[in-house]
N, C-alpha and C positions, 0 to 999 in steps of 0.2 A: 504493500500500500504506500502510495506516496505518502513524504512527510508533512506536506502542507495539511493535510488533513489529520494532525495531531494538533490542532490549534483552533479553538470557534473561529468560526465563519465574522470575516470583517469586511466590511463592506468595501470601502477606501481601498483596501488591497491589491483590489482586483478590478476595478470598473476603468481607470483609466487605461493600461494597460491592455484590458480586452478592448476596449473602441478603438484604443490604435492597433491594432491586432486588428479587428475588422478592416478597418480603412486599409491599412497597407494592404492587404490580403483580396482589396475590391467586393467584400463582400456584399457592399451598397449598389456595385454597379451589375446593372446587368448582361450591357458588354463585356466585361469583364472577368464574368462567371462562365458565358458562353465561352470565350476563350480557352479559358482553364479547363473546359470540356465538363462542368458542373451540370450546368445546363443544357439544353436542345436548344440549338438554335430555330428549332419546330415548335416546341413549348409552347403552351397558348399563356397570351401576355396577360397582367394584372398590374392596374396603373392607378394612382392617386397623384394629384399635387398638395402639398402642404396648403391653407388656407395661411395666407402669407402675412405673417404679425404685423403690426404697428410699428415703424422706427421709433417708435415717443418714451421708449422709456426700455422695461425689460421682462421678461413673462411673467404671466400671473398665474395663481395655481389653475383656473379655469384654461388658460393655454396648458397647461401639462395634465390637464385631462383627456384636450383634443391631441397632444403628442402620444399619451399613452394607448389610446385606442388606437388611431392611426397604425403606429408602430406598431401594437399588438395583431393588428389586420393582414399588415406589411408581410412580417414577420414569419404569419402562418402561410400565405401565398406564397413567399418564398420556397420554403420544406414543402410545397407541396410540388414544387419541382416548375413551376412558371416561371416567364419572365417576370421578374415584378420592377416596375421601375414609379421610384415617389419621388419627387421633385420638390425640391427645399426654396423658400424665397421669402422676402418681407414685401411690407409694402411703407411707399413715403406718406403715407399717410397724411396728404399737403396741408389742409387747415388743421391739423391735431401740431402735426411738428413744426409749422411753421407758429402755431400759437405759443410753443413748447420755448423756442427758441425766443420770440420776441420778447416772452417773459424773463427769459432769465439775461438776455441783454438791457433787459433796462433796471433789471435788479442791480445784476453786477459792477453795471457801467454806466445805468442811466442815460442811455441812446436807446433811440428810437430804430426803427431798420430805415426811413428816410433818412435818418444822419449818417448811415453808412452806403447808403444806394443799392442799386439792387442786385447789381455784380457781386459786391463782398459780401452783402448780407446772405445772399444765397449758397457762398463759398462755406459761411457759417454753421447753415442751416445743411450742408452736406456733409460736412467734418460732423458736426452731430450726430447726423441719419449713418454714416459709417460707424462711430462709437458704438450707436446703440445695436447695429445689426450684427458687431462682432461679439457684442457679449450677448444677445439671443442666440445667436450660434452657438455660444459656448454652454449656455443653457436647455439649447437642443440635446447638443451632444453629450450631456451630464445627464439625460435623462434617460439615453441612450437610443435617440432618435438614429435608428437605418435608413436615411436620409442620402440620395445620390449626391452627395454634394461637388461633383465635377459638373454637375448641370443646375448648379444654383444661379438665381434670378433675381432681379430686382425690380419693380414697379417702372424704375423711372431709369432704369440701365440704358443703354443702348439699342440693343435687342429691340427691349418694349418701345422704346421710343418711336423706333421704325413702323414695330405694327401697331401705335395707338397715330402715328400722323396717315399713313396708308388705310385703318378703317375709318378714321374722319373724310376724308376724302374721297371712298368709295359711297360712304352717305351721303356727304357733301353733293357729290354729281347728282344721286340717284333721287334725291329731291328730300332725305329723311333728314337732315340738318339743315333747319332755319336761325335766323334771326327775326329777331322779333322784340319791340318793348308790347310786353305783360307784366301781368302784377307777378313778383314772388316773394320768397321768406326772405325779409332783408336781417342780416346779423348785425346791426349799427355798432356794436362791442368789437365784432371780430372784420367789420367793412365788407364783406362778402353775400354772397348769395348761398342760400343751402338748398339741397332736394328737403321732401316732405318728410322722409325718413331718418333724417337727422335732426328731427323737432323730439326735444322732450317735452313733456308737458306735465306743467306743475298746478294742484290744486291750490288755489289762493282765495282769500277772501277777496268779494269786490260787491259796488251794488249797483244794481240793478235799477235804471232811474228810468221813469213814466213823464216826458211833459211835454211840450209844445214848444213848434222852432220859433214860432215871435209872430207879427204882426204882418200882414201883408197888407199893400196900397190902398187898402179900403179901410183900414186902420182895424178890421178884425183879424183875430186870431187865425193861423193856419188851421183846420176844419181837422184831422186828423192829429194825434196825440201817437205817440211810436216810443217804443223800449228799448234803450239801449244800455251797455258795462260803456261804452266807447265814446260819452260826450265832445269829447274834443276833435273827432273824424267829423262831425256834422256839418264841420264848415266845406267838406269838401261831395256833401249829398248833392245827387242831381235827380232823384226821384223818389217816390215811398212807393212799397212795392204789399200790394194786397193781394190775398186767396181771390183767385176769380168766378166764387160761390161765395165769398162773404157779402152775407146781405149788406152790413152797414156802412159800406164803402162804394158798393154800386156804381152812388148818382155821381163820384170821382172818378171815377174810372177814364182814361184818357185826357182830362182836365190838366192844363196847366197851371202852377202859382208862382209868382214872384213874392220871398218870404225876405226880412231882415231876419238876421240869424246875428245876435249880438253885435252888432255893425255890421256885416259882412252882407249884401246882399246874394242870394243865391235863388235859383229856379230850380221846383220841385214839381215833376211830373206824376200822375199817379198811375200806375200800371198794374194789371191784374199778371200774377203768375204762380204759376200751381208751384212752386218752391218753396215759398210762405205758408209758414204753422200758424194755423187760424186761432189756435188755442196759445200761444205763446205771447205773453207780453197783452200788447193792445189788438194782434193780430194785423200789424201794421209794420214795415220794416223800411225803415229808413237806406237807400243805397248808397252807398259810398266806393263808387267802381274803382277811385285810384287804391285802396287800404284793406281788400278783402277779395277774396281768392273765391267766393261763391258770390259779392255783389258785381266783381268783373265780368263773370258768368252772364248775370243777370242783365246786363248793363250791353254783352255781345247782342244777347236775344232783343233788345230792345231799342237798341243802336243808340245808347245815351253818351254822350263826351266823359271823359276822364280827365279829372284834376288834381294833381299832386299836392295836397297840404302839410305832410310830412318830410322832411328830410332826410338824408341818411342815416345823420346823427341820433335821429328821433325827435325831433325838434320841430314845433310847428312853423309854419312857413307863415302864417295869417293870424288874423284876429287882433281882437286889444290887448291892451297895454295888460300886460301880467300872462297875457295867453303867448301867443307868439314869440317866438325865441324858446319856448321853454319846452322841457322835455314831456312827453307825452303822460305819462301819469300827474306832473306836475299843472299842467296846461288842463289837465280834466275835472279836476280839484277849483282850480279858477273859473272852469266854463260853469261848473255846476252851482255855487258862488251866486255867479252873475245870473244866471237863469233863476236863482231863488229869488234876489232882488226884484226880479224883472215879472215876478210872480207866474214862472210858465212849467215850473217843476210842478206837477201832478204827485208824486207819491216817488217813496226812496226805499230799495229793499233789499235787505242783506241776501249775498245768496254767495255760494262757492261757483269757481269758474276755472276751466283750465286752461291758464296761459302757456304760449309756446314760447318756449328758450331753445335756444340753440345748442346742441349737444356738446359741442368742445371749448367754448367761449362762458357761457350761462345767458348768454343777452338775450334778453325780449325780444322776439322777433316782430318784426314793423311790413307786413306787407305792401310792397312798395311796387311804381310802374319803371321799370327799366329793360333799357334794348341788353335781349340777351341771346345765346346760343342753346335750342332745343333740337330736342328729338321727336320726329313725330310721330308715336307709335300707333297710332291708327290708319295711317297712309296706307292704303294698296300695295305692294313691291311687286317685283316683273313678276313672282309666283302667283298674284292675285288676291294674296292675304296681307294681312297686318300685320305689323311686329307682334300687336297684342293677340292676335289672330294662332301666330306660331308656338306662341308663346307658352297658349291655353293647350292648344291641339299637340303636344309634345307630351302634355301633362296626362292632361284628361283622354284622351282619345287612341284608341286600342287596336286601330285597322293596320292589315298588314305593311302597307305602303307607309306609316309611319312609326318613326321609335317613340320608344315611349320610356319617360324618367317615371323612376318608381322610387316614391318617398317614404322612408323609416323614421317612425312611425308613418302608416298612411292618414293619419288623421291632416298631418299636414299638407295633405294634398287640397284639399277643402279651406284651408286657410290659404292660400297662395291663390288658387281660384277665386276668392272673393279679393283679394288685392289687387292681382290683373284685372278683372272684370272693372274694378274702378282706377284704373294706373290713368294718370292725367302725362300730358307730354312731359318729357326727363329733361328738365333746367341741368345743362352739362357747364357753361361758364361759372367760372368762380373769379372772383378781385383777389385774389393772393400771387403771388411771387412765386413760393413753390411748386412745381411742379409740372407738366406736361402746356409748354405756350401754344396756344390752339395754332394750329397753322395754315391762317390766311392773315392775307399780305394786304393794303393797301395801298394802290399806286394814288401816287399825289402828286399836282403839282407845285410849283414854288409859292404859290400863296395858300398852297394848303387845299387846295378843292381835290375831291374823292373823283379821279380820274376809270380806275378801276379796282375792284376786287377781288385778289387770285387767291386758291385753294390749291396749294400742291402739296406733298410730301415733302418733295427737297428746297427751300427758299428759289425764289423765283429770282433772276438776276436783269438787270437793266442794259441796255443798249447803248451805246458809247451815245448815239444821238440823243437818248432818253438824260441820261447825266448832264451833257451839254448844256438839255435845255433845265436843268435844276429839278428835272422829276423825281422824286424820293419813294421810297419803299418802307414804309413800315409796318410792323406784325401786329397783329393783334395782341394787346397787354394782359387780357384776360389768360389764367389756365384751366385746364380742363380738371371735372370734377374728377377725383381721384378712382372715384367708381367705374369711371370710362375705362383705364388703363385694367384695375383688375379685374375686370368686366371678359377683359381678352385673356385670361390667365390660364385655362386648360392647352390653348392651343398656340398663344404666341411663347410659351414654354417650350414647343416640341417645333420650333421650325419656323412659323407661319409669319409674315408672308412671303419668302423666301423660295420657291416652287423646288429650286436645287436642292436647299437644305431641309423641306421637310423631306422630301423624297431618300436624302442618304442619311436622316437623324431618324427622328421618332415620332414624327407623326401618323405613320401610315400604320405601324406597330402598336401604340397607345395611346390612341385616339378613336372614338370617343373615349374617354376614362371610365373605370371602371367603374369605380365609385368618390363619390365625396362626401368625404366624414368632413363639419362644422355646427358651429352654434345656431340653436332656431331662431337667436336673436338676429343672427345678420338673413334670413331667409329673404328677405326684400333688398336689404342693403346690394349681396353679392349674388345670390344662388339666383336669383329673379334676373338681375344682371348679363348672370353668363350665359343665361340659358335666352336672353334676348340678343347677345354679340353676337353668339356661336351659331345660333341657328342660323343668325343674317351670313353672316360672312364666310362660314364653311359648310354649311345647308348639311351640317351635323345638330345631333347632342352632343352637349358638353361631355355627359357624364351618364350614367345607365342609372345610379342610384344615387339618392343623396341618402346618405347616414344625420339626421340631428340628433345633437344631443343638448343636455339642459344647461344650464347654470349650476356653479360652483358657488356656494354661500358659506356664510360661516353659521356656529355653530346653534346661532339666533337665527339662522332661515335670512338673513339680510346678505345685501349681495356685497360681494366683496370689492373693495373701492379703498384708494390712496385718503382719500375724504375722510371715509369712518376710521384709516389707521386700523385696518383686520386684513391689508393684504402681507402674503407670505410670498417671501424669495423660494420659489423648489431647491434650491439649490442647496438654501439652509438645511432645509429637511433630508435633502440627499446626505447632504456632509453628517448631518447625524443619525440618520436611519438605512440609508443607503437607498438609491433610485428605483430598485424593485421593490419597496415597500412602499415608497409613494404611490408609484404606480397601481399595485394593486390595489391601496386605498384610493384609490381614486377609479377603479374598476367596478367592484364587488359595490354592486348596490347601486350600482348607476342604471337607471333603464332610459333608452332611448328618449331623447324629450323630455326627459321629468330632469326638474332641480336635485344636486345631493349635498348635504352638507359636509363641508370639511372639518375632522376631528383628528388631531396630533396624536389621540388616543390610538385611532383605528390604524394610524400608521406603522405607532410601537407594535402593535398586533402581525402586522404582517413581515415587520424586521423580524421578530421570534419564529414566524415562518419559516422564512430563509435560511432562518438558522437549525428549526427542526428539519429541511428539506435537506441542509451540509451535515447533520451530523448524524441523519436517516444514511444518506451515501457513503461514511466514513464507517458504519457500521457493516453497509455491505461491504464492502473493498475489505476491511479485514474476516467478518465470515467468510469472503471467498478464499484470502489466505490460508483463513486456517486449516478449511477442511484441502487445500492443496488444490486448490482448481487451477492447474495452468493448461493454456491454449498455445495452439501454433497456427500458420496460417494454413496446415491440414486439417487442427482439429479446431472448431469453431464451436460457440453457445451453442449454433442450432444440431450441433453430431452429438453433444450430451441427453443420454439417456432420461427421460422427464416421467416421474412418479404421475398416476392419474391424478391424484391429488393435484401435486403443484403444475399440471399442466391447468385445471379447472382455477389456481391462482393466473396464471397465464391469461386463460380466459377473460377472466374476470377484468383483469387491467386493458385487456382490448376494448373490452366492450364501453369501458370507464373514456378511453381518448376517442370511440366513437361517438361518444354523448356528450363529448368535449366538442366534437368537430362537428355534429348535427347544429350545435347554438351557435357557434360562429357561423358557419352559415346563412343561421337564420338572422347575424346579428346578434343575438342575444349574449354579449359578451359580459354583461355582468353576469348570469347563469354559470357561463364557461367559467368564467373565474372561480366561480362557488366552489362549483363542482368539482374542481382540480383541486382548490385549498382541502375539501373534503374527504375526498381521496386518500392525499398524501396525510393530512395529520391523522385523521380518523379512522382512516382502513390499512393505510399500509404501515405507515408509525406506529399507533397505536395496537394493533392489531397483529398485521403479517409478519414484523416484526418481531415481537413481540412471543409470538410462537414459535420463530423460527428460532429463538434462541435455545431450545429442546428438538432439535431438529437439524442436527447440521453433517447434512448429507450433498453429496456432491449438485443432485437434483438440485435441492434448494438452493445452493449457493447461485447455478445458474439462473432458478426459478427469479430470485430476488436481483440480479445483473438484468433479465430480461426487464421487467418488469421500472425496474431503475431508468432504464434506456428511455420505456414507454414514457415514464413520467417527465423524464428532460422533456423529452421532445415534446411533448403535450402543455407543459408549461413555458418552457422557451421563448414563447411571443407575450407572454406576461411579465413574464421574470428573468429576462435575458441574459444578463451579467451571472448571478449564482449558479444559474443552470451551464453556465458556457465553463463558466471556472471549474464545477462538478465535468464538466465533457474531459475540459482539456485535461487535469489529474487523473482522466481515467487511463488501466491500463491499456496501450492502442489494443491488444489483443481481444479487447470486449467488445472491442470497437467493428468487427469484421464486417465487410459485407455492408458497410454504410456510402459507400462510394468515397465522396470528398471529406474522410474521417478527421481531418485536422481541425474541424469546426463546428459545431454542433449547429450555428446560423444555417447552414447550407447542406446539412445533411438531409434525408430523405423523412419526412416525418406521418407520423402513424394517419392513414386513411380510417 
C-alpha cells in the first residue's frame, strides 16, 4: 500500500497538484485527448459554454454552485467516452464595471472619468476587467473547474468584437436595427439607458393624489378630476384618457380643452381607450407620452405630440419658481403644495407603489424620449416570421422540421412564453464608455451637416477628395448593450463569423450545444437572448436544453449580496474544507429551480466525507495486502475466482452507479449526489466493510478493489480531487483494463 495513505486525507495536499496534473496532461481539451488516442475521434460530442461571470469583482458562492454542477455534468460526459468540450469566459459587464471603476476613481482620487477622457479612463476600466478575470480564473480552477481553457473568451476580446460588429450589421441591412427617439428607462444616477430587465423594483411608500389640473378660459374648472403618485409629469399631459364604456365621461369624449396647469398652459384632449381601469382612481388617466412607456403607447394610437418636461438629470425643465430646476420627487412635493393652495386637490391617499431603480447604479429610473438604437422583434425576416415568432416556435413547438429547446424544470417553459408573448422592441444603445462602440459612422461635412450614415464592420475610410474638402467621419459614441455581445456567446465561441474557422474549429462539432446549465434569474436577461441571436444569424438552437437552477441564500432564506455583508469567498471554504466539500454542499439538496441555503455546517459534513471515502480506500489497499493479492498484466481483478456471495456485492455496487447515472441523466443531480454519499458511508463503510473485516479471503479482497473502482468512478464528477488522489495511489495493477489508466478524469466510467 502506498505510504500517503498512512496519513488523513488533507485536502490542500493534493488539489493543486492534481489541476496541474490535468492541465499538463490536456485533460480539459478534447483535441487533445483524441490525440492521445483516449478518445474517438467518432465519439458523439457533449458541449457546454460556461455562462460567462461579471469582470466586477470575484465569484460568489451562487457562481460555484453553477461551477459545480456544470463540472459535475462535464465531468461525467467525459468517462462516458464523448467529446466533451466546455468553454470558459467572463463577460465586461459594461455598466456594472464601468460603475465599478468610476466609483473607486473618484474615491481614490476624486476624478471624475471626464477629467481623465475616455482613452485612459477606458485603459483603466481594462486593467481592472483583466485583475478581476484572472482571479475568477483562479477561483475557477480552485474549485476544480474542467474548463478548456486554451479556448477561453472574453465578451469584448477581439474575437467577439468581430462577431458583435458583423451581427449588427447583418440586422442593420436586413431592416431589424433602427433608430428611433422613444421613451425609455433613463438611469439619471448612472447617465444611461437600460432594457426593462435591468429595472428592480422597490416597494415604497407614496400617495396617491385625486384633483383637478386648474381652470380653463371660461374660468371653470377642467370637467374631469384624474389620479395620479406623479404630480409633477402633468405639466407635460396632452390628453386624459377614458374606458370607452364609461358612462360618465361620454359627453368628453373627442372634446378638446385649453387648461392652466399652475402657470403653465397646456391642451388636454379627451380620448376613449380600452387601456384604462375604469375602477382605478377616478377612472380617468391623465397622459403624459414624453415620461411613461404605456402613455407613449397610448399617445402612438392616438397620434398626440410629445413633450419633454424632465431632464436627464431628473430635473424639471418647466413650471414655477420652486418647481422647475428641481429634482422630481422634490418638484412633486411643491406641485402638490400649490395645487392645495389653489384649492384643486380633491383627496390625498397613502398607498404602496413600486418604483423602478436601476439594477447596478440604485437610481430612479425617469422614462424619458430619446433617439436610440432598437431591435425590432416583431418584423417579418426573409423566413417570414419574427424574431419573437422564432423565438416562441423553438420553445413551444414540436414538428419535425423544427428543434426544439427543452427547459429543466419544464415549468419554465411557460414562464419564458408569457415574456416573449409580451417582449417590447430591445433598446440595445447604452451612454457608457465601456464596451462594444456600435459601428456606424457619420459622414459630415465641415460645418457639421449629416452628409451620410455608414454601417460596416471595418471603419469606413475617406477619399483623399473627401479630406480635401474637410469631410469628417465620426462613430457613433453610444455602446452596445452588453446583452448584445453575450447574446452571440454559444457560437461566436466556436468560430463564427469566420466561415474558414468555424469549419477547421468547433462549430460544426458543438454546435448546437448540448446543454446550458445557468441561473433562472438571468432567463430573460441571456437565455431569451441567445436563443433570439442564434436563431437569427445561424438558423440554429443555441443549445438542446437549458439546465436552471435556483438561488444560493444564506442561512435566513435572504439572498446573498456585498450589501447584507453574508457573501462568502469559495475559496475561503476551499482552503478550509477542501473544494469537494463545497461542492457537494452545494449539490445535495439543490433541485433544479428551487433556492438552497448555504450552511458552513453542511460543508464540514461532506469534508468528513472525503475523509471516510480516503480512509474506506486505505482500508482496502491494505486488506488487499494482507491476504496477498498480487496481479500481473496476465493475471487481472476480472481472472480472480469471485465467491457467489461477493459477486451479488459486485452486483449490488453496479446497480448502485446505474441509479447514479439514471438521475444525471434525468438531471436530477442533487438525487445523484445523495445516493453516492449513501452508498459509500452507509453501505459500503458502514456495512461491506465492516464485514469484511471476518472475511478476508482473496475473493473479497478483489470483491472490495472492484467495487472501490465503481465508486471512484461514480463519484468522480462530484468529488474530483479525493477521488483522482485515491486513483493515482492506486496500485497500477488494479488498474487493468481501464485504457488511459494514468487518470481516473479520462478513464472509462461505469454505464
Amino acid at each position: 500500500m502506498n505510504e500517503i495513505f498512512l496519513k488523513p486525507y488533507t485536502s490542500s495536499d493534493h488539489e493543486k497538484n492534481l489541476y496541474e496534473m490535468w492541465l499538463n496532461k490536456g485533460a480539459f481539451n478534447p483535441d487533445e485527448l483524441i490525440k492521445r488516442g483516449v478518445v474517438s475521434p467518432d465519439a458523439n460530442s457533449f458541449s457546454m459554454v460556461l455562462p460567462p461571470p461579471n469582470v466586477t469583482g470575484v465569484l460568489h458562492l451562487g457562481s460555484s454552485m453553477m461551477i459545480a454542477i456544470q463540472d459535475s455534468i462535464i465531468r461525467r460526459e467525459r468517462m462516458m467516452g464523448k467529446k466533451t468540450l466546455w468553454i470558459p469566459g467572463s463577460d465586461h459587464a459594461a455598466i456594472a464595471t464601468q460603475s465599478v471603476v468610476e466609483k473607486k476613481l473618484e474615491k481614490e482620487e476624486g476624478k471624475r472619468k471626464h477629467d481623465l477622457g475616455r482613452e485612459e479612463f477606458l485603459k483603466r476600466v481594462n486593467d481592472f476587467a483583466l485583475t478581476s478575470r484572472e482571479t475568477i480564473k483562479t477561483q475557477m480552477m480552485g474549485l476544480g473547474a474542467s474548463l478548456d481553457w486554451s479556448r477561453e473568451a472574453y465578451t469584448l476580446d477581439e474575437a467577439r468584437n468581430l462577431a458583435v460588429r458583423t451581427a449588427f450589421k447583418k440586422m442593420y441591412d436586413d431592416g431589424l436595427i433602427y433608430q428611433k427617439n422613444k421613451v425609455i428607462n433613463w438611469d439619471p444616477k448612472g447617465q444611461t439607458t437600460i432594457s426593462d430587465d435591468e429595472i428592480v423594483y422597490e416597494e415604497r411608500d407614496s400617495i396617491l393624489y385625486t384633483f383637478y389640473y386648474g381652470k380653463m378660459k371660461d374660468g371653470n374648472n377642467f370637467p374631469i378630476p384624474i389620479s395620479t403618485t406623479r404630480l409633477e409629469t402633468k405639466f407635460g399631459d396632452h390628453a386624459v384618457a377614458v374606458h370607452p364604456s364609461d358612462e360618465r365621461y361620454k359627453e368628453y369624449i373627442g372634446k378638446t380643452f385649453d387648461v392652466n396647469f399652475l402657470g403653465e398652459e397646456i391642451s388636454l384632449k379627451v380620448i376613449a381607450d380600452h387601456s384604462v381601469e375604469k375602477e382605478f382612481g377616478t377612472g380617468a388617466l391623465g397622459v403624459t407620452p414624453a415620461h411613461s412607456m404605456m402613455d407613449a403607447e397610448i399617445a402612438m394610437r392616438h397620434n398626440l405630440p410629445m413633450t419633454q418636461i424632465i431632464d436627464e438629470f431628473g430635473k424639471l425643465m418647466v413650471g414655477p419658481e420652486g418647481v422647475k430646476g428641481k429634482k422630481a420627487a422634490e418638484a412633486r412635493i411643491k406641485v402638490a403644495e400649490l395645487l392645495k393652495e389653489a384649492g384643486l386637490i380633491i383627496s390625498e391617499e397613502n398607498v404602496k407603489q413600486n418604483i423602478s431603480t436601476a439594477e447596478r447604479t440604485g437610481g430612479i429610473i425617469e422614462p424619458l424620449p430619446k433617439l436610440q438604437w432598437f431591435i425590432d422583434v416583431s418584423k417579418k425576416t426573409s423566413d417570414g416570421k419574427s424574431l419573437k415568432e422564432n423565438m416562441l416556435a423553438v420553445v413551444l413547438d414540436s414538428t419535425p422540421e423544427n428543434q426544439k429547446i427543452e427547459f429543466i424544470p419544464t415549468r419554465f417553459e411557460n414562464v419564458y412564453k408569457q415574456w416573449i408573448e409580451n417582449l417590447r422592441d430591445w433598446c440595445i444603445s447604452r451612454q457608457i464608455w465601456f464596451g462594444h462602440q456600435i459601428p456606424v459612422w457619420y459622414k459630415k461635412s465641415a460645418n457639421s451637416e449629416l452628409i451620410e450614415t455608414i454601417c460596416q464592420v471595418i471603419a469606413p475610410q475617406l477619399t483623399d477628395e473627401e479630406i480635401s474638402k474637410g469631410i469628417i467621419l465620426e462613430q457613433d459614441p453610444d455602446t452596445l448593450d452588453t446583452w448584445f455581445s453575450s447574446g452571440l456567446w454559444t457560437f461566436s465561441t466556436l468560430g463564427w463569423p469566420n466561415e474558414q474557422k468555424m469549419k477547421e474549429q468547433d462549430f460544426g462539432q458543438y454546435h448546437p450545444n448540448s446543454l446550458l446549465e445557468t441561473g433562472r434569474d438571468i432567463i430573460f436577461f441571456w437565455v431569451a437572448r441567445m436563443i433570439l441571436m442564434t436563431t437569427y444569424l445561424t438558423g440554429q438552437i443555441p443549445f438542446k436544453k437549458v439546465y436552471l437552477h435556483g438561488l444560493v441564500t444564506d442561512e435566513k432564506g435572504r439572498k446573498i449580496s456585498k450589501s447584507l455583508g453574508n457573501n462568502i469567498d469559495p475559496l475561503d471554504m476551499i482552503a478550509k474544507y477542501g473544494a469537494d466539500a463545497l461542492r457537494m454542499s452545494l449539490i445535495v439538496g439543490t433541485q433544479p429551480g428551487q433556492d438552497s441555503k448555504f450552511s458552513e455546517v453542511k460543508i464540514k459534513e461532506y469534508r468528513n466525507f472525503a475523509n471516510k471515502l480516503w480512509n474506506a480506500s486505505r482500508f482496502v489497499f491494505q486488506f488487499a495486502d494482507e491476504v496477498g493479492l498480487k496481479l500481473s498484466e496476465s493475471n487481472s481483478l476480472s481472472s480472480i475466482a469471485i465467491t457467489e456471495a461477493d459477486t451479488k456485492l459486485i452486483d449490488e455496487a453496479h446497480l448502485f452507479a446505474k441509479d447514479v447515472s439514471d438521475e444525471f441523466e434525468k438531471y436530477h443531480l442533487h438525487l445523484a449526489a445523495e445516493k453516492t454519499y449513501h452508498f459509500i458511508w452507509n453501505r459500503f463503510a458502514a456495512e461491506i466493510i465492516e464485514e469484511s473485516k471476518n472475511n478476508k479471503t482473496e475473493s473479497r479482497a478483489t470483491t472490495l478493489l472492484i467495487i472501490l473502482k465503481i465508486i471512484l468512478k461514480t463519484t468522480h464528477p462530484f468529488m474530483p480531487f479525493v477521488t483522482e488522489a485515491i486513483w493515482q495511489h492506486m496500485d497500477n495493477s488494479y488498474k487493468q483494463g481501464e485504457g488511459d489508466r494514468d487518470m481516473l478524469i479520462t478513464s472509462t466510467n461505469v454505464k
